[in-house]
C-alpha positions as CSV (number, residue, x, y, z in Angstrom):
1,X,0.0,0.0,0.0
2,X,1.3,3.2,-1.1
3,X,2.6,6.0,1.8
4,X,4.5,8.9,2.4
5,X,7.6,7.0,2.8
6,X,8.2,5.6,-0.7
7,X,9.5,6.4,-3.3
8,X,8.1,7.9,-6.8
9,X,8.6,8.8,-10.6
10,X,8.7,12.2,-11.6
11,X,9.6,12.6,-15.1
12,X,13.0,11.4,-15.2
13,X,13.7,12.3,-11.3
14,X,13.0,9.7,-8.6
15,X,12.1,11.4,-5.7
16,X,13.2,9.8,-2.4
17,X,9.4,9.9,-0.6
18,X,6.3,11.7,-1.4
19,X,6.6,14.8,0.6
20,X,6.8,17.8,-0.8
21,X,7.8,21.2,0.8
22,X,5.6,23.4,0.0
23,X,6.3,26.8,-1.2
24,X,6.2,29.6,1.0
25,X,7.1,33.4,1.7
26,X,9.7,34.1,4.1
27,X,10.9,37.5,2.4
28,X,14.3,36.9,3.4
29,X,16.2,38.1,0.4
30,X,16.9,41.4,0.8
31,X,17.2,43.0,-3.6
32,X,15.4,39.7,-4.4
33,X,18.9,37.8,-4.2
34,X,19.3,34.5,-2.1
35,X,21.6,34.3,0.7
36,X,24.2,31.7,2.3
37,X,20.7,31.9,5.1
38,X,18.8,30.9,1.9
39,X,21.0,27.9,1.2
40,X,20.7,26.5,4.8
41,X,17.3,27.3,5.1
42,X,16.2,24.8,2.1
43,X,19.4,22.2,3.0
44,X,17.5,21.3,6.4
45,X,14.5,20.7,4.9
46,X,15.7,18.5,2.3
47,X,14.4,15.3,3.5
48,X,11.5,16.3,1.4
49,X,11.6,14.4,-2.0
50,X,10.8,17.4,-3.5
51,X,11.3,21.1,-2.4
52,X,9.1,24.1,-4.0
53,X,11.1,27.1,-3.3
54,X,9.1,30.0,-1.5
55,X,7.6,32.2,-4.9
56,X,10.5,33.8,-6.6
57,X,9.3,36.9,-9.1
58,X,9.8,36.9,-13.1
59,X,10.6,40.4,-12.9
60,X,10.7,43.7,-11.3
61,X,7.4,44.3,-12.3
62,X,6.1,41.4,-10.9
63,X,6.9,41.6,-7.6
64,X,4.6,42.2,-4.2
65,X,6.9,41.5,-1.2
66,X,9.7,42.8,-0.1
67,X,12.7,40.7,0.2
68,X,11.3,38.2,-2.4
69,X,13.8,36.0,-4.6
70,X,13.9,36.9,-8.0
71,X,15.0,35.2,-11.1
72,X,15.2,37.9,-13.7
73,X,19.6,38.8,-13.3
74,X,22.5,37.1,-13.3
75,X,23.5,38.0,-9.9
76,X,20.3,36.0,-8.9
77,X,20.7,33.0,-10.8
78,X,24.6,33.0,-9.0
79,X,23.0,33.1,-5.9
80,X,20.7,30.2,-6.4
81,X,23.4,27.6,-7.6
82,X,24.3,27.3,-3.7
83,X,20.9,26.8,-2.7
84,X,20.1,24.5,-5.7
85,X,23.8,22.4,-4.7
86,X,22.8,22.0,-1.3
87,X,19.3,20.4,-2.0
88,X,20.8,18.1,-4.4
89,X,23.8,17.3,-2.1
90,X,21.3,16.2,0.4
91,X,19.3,14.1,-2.2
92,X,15.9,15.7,-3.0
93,X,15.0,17.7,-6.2
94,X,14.2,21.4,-6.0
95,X,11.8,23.4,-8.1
96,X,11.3,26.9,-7.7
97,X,7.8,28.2,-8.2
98,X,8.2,31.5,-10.5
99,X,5.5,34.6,-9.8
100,X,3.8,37.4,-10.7
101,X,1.8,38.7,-8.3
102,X,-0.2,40.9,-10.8
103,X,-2.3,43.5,-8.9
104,X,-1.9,41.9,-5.6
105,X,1.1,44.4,-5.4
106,X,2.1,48.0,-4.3
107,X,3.5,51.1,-6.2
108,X,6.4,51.2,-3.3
109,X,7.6,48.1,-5.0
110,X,7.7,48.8,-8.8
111,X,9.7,50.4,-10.5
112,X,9.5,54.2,-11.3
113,X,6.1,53.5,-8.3
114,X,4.2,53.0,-11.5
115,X,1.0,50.6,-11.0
116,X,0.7,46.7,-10.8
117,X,-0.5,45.3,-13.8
118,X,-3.2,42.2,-13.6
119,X,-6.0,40.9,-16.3
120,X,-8.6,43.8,-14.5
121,X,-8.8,47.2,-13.3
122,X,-10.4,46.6,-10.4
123,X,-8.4,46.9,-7.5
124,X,-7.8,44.5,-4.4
125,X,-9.8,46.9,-2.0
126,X,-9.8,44.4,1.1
127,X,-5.9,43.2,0.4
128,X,-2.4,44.1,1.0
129,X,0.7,43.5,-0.2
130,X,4.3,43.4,1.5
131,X,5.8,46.9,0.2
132,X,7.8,49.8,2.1
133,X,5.4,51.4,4.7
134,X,5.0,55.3,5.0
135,X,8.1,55.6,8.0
136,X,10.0,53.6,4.6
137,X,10.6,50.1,6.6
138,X,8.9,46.9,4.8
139,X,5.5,46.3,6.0
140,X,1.7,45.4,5.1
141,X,0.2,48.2,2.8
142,X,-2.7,48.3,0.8
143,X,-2.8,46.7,-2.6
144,X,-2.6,49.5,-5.0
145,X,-5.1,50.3,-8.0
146,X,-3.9,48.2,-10.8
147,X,-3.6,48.5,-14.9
148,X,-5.5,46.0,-16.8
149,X,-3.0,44.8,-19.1
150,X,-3.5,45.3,-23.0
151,X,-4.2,42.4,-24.9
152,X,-0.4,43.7,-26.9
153,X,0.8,44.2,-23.2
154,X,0.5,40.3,-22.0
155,X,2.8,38.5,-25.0
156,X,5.8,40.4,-22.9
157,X,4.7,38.9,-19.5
158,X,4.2,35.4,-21.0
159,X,7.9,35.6,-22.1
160,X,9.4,36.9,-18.5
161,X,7.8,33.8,-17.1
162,X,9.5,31.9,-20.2
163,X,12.6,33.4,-19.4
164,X,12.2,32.7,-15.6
165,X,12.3,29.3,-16.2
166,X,15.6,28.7,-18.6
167,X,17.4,31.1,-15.9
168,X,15.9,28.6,-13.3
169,X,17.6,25.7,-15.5
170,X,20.7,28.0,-15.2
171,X,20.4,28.4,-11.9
172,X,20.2,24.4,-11.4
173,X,16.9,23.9,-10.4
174,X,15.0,20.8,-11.8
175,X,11.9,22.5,-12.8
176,X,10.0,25.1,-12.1
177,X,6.3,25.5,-10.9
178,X,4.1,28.3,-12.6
179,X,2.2,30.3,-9.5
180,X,-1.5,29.9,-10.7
181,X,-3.1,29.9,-7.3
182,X,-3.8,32.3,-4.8
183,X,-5.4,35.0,-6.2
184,X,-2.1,35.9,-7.9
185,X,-1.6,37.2,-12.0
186,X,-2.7,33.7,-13.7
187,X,-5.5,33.1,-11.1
188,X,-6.8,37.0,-12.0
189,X,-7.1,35.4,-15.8
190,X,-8.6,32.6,-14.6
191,X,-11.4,33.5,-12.0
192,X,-14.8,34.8,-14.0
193,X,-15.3,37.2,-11.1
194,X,-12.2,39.1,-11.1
195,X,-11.4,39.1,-15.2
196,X,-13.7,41.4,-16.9
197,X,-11.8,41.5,-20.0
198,X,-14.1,41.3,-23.4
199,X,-10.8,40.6,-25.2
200,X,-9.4,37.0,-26.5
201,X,-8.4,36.8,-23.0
202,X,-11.8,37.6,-21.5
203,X,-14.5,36.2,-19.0
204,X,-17.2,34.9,-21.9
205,X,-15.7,31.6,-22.3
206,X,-13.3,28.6,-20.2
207,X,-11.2,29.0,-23.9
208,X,-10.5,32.1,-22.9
209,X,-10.1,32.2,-19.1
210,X,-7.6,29.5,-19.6
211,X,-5.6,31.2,-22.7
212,X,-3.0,33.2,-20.1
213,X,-2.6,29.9,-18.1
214,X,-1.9,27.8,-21.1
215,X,0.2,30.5,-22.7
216,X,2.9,30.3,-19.8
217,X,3.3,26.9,-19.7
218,X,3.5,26.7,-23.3
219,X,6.1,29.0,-23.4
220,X,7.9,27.5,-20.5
221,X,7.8,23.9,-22.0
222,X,9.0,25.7,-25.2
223,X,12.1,26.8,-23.1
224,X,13.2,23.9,-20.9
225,X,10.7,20.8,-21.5
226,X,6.9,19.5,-20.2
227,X,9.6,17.5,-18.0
228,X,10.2,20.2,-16.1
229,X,7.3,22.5,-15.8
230,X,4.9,22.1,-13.2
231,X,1.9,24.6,-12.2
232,X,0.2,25.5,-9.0
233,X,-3.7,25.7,-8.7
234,X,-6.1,26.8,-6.3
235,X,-9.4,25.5,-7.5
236,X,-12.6,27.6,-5.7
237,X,-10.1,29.3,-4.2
238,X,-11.1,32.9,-2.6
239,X,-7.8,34.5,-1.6
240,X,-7.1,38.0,-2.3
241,X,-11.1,38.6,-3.3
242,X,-11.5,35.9,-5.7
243,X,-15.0,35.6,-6.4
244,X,-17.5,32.8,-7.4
245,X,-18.2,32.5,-11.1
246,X,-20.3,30.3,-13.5
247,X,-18.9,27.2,-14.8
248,X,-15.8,27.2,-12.3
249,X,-15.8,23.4,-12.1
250,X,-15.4,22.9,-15.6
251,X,-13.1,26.2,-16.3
252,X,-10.6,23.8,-13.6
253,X,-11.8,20.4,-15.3
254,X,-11.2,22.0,-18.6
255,X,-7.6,23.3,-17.6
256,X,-7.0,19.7,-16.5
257,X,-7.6,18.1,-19.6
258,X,-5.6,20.4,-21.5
259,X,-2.4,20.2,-18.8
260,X,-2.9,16.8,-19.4
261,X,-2.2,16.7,-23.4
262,X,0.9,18.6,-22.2
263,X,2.6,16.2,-19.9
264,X,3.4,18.8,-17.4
265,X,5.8,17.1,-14.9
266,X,3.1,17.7,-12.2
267,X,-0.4,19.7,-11.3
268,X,-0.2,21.3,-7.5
269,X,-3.4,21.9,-5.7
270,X,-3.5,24.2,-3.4
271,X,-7.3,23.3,-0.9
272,X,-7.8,26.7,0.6
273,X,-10.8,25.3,3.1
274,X,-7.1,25.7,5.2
275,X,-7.2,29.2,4.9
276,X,-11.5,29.6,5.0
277,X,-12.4,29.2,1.7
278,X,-15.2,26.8,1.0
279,X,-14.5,23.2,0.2
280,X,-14.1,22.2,-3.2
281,X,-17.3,20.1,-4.2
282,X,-17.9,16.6,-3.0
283,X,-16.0,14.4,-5.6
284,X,-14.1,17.2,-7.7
285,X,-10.7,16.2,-6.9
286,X,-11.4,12.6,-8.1
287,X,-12.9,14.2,-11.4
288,X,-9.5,16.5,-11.6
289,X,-7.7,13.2,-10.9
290,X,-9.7,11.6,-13.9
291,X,-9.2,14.7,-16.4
292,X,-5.3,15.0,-15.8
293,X,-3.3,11.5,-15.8
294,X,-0.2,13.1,-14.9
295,X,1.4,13.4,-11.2
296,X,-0.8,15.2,-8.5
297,X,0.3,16.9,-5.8
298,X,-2.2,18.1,-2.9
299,X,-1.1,20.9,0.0
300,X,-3.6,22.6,2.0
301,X,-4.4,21.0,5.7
302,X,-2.6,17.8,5.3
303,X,-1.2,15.3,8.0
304,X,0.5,12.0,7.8
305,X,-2.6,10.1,8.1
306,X,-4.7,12.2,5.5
307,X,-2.1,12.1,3.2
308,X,-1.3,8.5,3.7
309,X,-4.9,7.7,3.0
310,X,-5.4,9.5,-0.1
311,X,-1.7,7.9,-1.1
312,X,-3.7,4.9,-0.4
313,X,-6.6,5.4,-2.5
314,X,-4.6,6.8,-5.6
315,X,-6.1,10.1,-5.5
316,X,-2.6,11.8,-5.3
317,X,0.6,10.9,-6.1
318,X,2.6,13.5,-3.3
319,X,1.3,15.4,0.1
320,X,2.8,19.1,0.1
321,X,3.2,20.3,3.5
322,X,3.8,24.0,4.3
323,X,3.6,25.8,7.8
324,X,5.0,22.2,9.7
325,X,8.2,22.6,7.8
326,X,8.8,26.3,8.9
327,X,9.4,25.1,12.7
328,X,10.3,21.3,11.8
329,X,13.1,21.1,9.0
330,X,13.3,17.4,9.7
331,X,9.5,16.9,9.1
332,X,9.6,14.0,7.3
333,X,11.7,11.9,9.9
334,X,9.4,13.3,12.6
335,X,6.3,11.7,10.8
336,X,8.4,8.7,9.8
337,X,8.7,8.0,13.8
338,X,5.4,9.6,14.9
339,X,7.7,12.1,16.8
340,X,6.1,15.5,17.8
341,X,6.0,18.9,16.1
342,X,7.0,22.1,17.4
343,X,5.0,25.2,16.7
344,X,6.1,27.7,14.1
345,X,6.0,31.6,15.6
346,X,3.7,33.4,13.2
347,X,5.4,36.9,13.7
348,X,8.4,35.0,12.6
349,X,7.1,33.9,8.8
350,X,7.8,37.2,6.7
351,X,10.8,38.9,7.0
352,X,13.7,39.6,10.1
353,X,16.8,37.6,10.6
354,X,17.9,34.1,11.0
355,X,15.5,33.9,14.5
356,X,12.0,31.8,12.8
357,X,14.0,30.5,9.9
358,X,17.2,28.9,10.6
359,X,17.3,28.4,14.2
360,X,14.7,25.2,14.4
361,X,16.8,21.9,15.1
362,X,17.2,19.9,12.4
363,X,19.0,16.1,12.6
364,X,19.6,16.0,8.8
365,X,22.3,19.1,8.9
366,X,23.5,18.4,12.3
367,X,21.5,21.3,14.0
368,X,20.8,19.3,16.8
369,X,20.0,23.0,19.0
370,X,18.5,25.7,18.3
């Protein structure tokens, strides 16, 4: 019977286990480079089979937290090939998940302070984004009024994702997974409520909600292979005011299908009743499981048992875990051996020094203390 513990087929990596790291913000980086912190940071959690790097932007322009990694220079993709070495050197792949945050951004964090750009004009009235607060430290501010892009405007955004990706190569990552969830740039395309375009790109129809999605990976695959591009979804997700629309279901079902005739290395789904939003319906994931073939990857609320039951079942192929790795870097051993976990320190997660990030113990680099 199938569990956390062994080992799978992704494309042409075999990972060691099914756990995945999920990815998470820790805006540690200050000019969007990694650090030698970065590098340990991702070393002691590498007895995940697979490690999602925290979102790393595509450009300037798509950024919406301070101290984000970027992967747009050559000074960034340098400062990756440690962290990328160190991962490796400990046995699990790494993929970095490449961002834009679209209007879920500030004007204290683009450059000239022009606007965020997104798929709409309607701004994020109830969000915020991590930008540089009126005394000019980092700190939650409102997310500003966006630009809807130009339907001549999106072509150059689709290739700083594609461009992302072959610096990611560069870099020595083993893929890269597209940010289509949480409310952010692709998700703004995708959700009926929040695109009110009446372009090519537009609400009227799942072909076209799904055109920006598919455009990215296409041009991603066209850069470094479907071997190595994943994606990240959020299905009836309601982050950053996401809102319901008709025909959601088969807008995600539809998406599926067509990931599917692509061989993406792997579909990542994000359940956001974790974070409040409502469930997704009673037997969707086993119709999303049925419309894509390829590897699925589930994060959102898991534990060992969950996990290992759905394993079980074949309704997903790896469990993504997120918050438990912040505070236990040696998660994986800890559910092995059904050894407790320590609590994470939520004014800890964005930001600061080494205190919250590097300091939990961790067995598989020797950090025995914190």
């Amino acid at each position: 019977m199938t569990n956390l513990f062994d080992a799978v087929a992704l494309k042409g990596l075999k990972l060691k286990n099914r756990v995945a790291m999920a990815p998470m913000t820790r805006a540690r980086c200050p000019n969007n480079i990694p650090t030698a912190e970065t590098a340990r940071y991702y070393a002691q959690r590498a007895g995940a089979g697979l490690i999602v790097t925290e979102g790393t932007v595509i450009s300037a322009q798509g950024s919406g937290f301070v101290g984000c990694p970027g992967l747009w220079s050559g000074e960034q993709i340098a400062a990756w090939q440690p962290v990328t070495e160190a991962a490796h050197d400990l046995g699990a792949a790494i993929f970095t998940q490449i961002w834009h945050v679209g209007r879920i951004s500030h004007t204290s964090l683009k450059p000239g302070g022009k606007a965020p750009v997104s798929a709409t004009g309607q701004q994020a009235v109830k969000s915020s984004a991590f930008g540089i607060t009126a005394d000019g430290t980092p700190g939650f501010v409102p997310a500003s009024q966006p630009h809807a892009l130009a339907t001549d405007e999106i072509a150059p955004v689709v290739e700083d994702f594609a461009q992302a990706a072959a610096n990611a190569v560069a870099a020595g990552f083993d893929g890269v997974e597209i940010h289509g969830a949480n409310g952010y740039l692709v998700e703004q395309f995708l959700n009926g409520a929040v695109n009110d375009r009446t372009d090519r790109y537009g609400s009227q129809s799942i072909d076209n909600r799904i055109r920006f999605a598919l455009e990215v990976v296409d041009a991603c695959i066209a850069r470094i292979g479907a071997d190595r591009v994943g994606i990240r979804l959020s299905p009836f997700g309601r982050l950053h005011e996401l809102g319901d629309f008709a025909g959601e279901e088969e807008t995600f079902l539809t998406l599926a299908a067509e990931l599917g005739k692509r061989s993406v290395a792997y579909v990542h789904i994000m359940d956001q009743a974790s974070r409040g939003a409502p469930a997704m319906p009673e037997g969707f994931l086993a119709k999303f499981r049925k419309a894509f073939d390829g590897i699925l990857i589930l994060a959102g609320g898991m534990t060992a048992q969950k996990a290992n039951t759905m394993l079980a079942e074949g309704l997903i192929d790896i469990a993504a875990f997120g918050v438990p790795f912040i505070a236990n870097p040696d998660l994986v051993e800890r559910m092995r051996h059904d050894w407790p976990l320590q609590a994470p320190d939520p004014a800890s997660y964005y930001g600061g020094d080494a205190r919250g990030y590097i300091d939990w113990p961790c067995f598989l680099t020797g950090d025995e203390k914190a």
